[in-house]
N, C-alpha and C positions, 0 to 999 in steps of 0.2 A: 488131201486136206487134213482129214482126220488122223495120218504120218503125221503131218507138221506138229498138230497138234501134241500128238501122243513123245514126239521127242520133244518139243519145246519142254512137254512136262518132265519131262525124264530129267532132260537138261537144267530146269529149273531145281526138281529134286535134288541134283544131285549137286548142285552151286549149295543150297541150303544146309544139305546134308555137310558137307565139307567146312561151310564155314560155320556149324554149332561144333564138329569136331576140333577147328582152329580155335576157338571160343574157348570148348574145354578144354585143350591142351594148356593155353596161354592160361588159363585160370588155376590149375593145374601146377602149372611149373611157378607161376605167381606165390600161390600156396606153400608152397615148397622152398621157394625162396624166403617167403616172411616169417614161415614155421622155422628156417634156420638159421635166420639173422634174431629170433626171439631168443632163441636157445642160447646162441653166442653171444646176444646181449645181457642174456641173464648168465650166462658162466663169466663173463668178463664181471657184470656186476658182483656176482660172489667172490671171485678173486679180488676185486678191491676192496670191498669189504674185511675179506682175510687178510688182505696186506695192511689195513689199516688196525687191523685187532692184535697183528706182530709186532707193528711200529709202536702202539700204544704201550706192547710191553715191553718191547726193546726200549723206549723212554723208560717205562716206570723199572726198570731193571739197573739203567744207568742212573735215574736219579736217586735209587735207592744206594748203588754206590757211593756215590757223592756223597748222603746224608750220611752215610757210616763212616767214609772217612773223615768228616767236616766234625762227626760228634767225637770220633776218639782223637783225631789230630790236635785238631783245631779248639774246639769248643772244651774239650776234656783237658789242654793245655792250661786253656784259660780260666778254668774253674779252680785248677792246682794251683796256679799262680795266686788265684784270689785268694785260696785256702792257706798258704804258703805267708800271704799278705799280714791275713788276719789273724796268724800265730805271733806275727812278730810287729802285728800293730802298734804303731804311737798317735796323737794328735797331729805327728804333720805327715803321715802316712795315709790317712784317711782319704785323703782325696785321690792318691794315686788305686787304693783299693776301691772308691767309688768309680772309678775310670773304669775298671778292667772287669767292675761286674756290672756295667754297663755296655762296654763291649759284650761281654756274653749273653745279655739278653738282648741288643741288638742281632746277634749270629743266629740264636736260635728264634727270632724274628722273623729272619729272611728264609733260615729250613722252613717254618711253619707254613709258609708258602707253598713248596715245592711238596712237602707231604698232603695237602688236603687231596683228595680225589679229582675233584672237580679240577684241578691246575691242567691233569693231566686227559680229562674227558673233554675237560671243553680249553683246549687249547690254543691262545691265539698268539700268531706269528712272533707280532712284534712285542708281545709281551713277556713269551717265553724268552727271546734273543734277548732283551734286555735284562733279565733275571742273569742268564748265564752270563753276562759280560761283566755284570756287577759279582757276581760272584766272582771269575777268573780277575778281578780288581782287587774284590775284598781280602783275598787268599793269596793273592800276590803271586800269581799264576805266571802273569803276562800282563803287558800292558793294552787293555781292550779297548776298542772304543765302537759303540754304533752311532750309522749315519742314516739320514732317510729325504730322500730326493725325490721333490716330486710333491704331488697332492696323492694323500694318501687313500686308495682304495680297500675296502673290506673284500677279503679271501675266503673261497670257501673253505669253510672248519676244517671237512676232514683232508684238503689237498695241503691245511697248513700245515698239522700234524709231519706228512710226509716231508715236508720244505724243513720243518724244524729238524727232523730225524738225519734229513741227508746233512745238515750243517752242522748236525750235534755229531754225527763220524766225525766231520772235519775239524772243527774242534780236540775232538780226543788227538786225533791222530798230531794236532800242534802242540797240542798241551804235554804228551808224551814223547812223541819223538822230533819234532822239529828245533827243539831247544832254541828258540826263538824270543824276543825279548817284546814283541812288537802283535798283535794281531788289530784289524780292521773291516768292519762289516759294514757291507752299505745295501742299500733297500732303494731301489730309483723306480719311481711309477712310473709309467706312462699311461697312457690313452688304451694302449691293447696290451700292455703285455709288464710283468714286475722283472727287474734286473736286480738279480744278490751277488755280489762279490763278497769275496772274506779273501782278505790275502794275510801271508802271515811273513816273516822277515828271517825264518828258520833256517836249517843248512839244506831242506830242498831236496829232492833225489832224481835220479835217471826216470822219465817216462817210460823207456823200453823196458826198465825192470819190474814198474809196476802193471805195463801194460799184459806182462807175460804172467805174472803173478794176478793180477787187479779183480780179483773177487770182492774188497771192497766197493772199488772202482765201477765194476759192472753191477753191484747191489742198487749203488746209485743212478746209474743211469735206469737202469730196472724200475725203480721205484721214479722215476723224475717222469720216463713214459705214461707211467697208467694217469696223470695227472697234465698230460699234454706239457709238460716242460724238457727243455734242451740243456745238457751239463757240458761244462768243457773245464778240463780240469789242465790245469799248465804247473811247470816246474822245472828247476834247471839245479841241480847239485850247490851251493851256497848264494843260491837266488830267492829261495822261499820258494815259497807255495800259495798259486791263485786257481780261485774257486770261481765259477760263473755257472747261473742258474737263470735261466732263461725260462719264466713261465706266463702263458698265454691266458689273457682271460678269456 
C-alpha cells in the first residue's frame, strides 16, 4: 500500500514537474517570439519612416526644380516681355502690358504654393495632383486632366506623400521622355481599396527593356509595398504608357 502510495506520488510529481517545464518552455519560446516580432515591428517602423523623410526630399528636391525653372523660363520671360512692353508703351498698349503683368503675378501665385513648407509636410493626394496638372496646363507641358470616381475617402498623410512620389516619377518620365500630347489621371474610391491610373498617349517603350533596366520601376513597387499597395505598370512601343496603383485601406 505504502508502494502505491509512494509511486502514485512520484507519478504525480513528476506529471507536475513536466507540465511547469511545458509551461515554461511555451512562455519561453512565446517570449521570444513577441520580443522578435517587436524588434521587426520597430525596424519596419524606422524604415518607413526613413522612406518617407527620402520621399519628402525627393518631392521638395523636384519641386524645387520646377520652381527654378518656372522663375528663369517662364516667369523671367514674362517680366522681359512686360519690361520690353513698357519701354515702348502707348495708350493702346496698356492693356496688353496689364495682361502680361498679370499673367506674372498669377504664375508666381501658383509657385507660392508649392514653396511654403507646410505643401510639402502636410501633403494631401488630391491636392498636390491637382497643383501638378494645373501646372503641366499652365506651362503647356501636356494636355492634363484629373478625374475622381467615387465617394471620396481621406488617406493617410504619410501613405499619400508615397502615392504622390510614385506618380510624380511617372509624370516626369511623360513629361520628358514620352513626348506625348495627352496625359490622364483618375482616382476611383471604393469601399476597401483607391484605384489611380494616369495613362499618357506617348511613344511608349518595350517592358522587357525596362524590366531588365527598371530601378525606377522596382523603386516603385518598393515604395507602393511598405504602404500595402499593388503597381502594374503596362506599355507597348507607340501605345503610351499605363500606370495602375492599387491601394488598400
Amino acid at each position: 500500500m505504502q508502494t502505491d502510495q509512494r509511486l502514485v506520488f512520484i507519478l504525480t510529481t513528476l506529471i507536475v514537474v513536466l507540465m511547469a517545464l511545458v509551461v515554461i518552455t511555451l512562455f519561453v519560446v512565446f517570449s521570444r517570439k513577441k520580443n522578435r516580432l517587436l524588434r521587426e515591428k520597430a525596424t519596419e517602423k524606422k524604415r518607413f519612416e526613413r522612406e518617407i523623410a527620402e520621399t519628402q526630399i525627393e518631392i521638395r528636391e523636384e519641386t524645387l526644380r520646377n520652381i527654378s525653372w518656372e522663375l528663369h523660363d517662364n516667369i523671367g520671360q514674362l517680366l522681359t516681355l512686360a519690361k520690353i512692353q513698357l519701354q515702348n508703351a502707348t495708350p493702346e498698349s496698356l492693356d496688353d502690358i496689364s495682361e502680361t503683368i498679370t499673367k506674372s503675378l498669377n504664375e508666381i501665385r501658383s509657385l507660392s504654393k508649392l514653396i511654403n513648407p507646410e505643401f510639402i509636410k502636410n501633403i494631401a493626394l488630391k491636392d498636390a495632383l491637382q497643383l501638378e496638372i494645373e501646372r503641366f496646363n499652365r506651362l503647356q507641358f501636356i494636355n492634363a486632366s484629373l478625374k475622381i470616381v467615387g465617394e471620396e475617402k481621406e488617406l493617410n498623410q504619410k501613405h499619400g506623400i508615397i502615392l504622390f512620389r510614385i506618380l510624380q516619377e511617372f509624370f516626369s518620365n511623360t513629361i520628358k521622355h514620352a513626348r506625348g500630347s495627352k496625359l490622364e489621371v483618375c482616382l476611383e474610391f471604393n469601399s476597401d481599396k483607391l484605384t489611380i491610373k494616369a495613362i499618357d498617349d506617348g511613344i511608349g517603350f518595350n517592358m522587357e527593356d525596362i524590366q531588365k533596366k527598371g530601378i525606377g520601376l522596382e523603386n516603385m513597387k518598393t515604395r507602393a509595398k511598405l504602404i500595402n499597395a499593388d503597381i502594374n505598370l503596362e506599355s507597348k512601343p507607340n501605345y503610351g504608357t499605363e500606370l495602375n496603383i492599387y491601394y488598400y485601406f
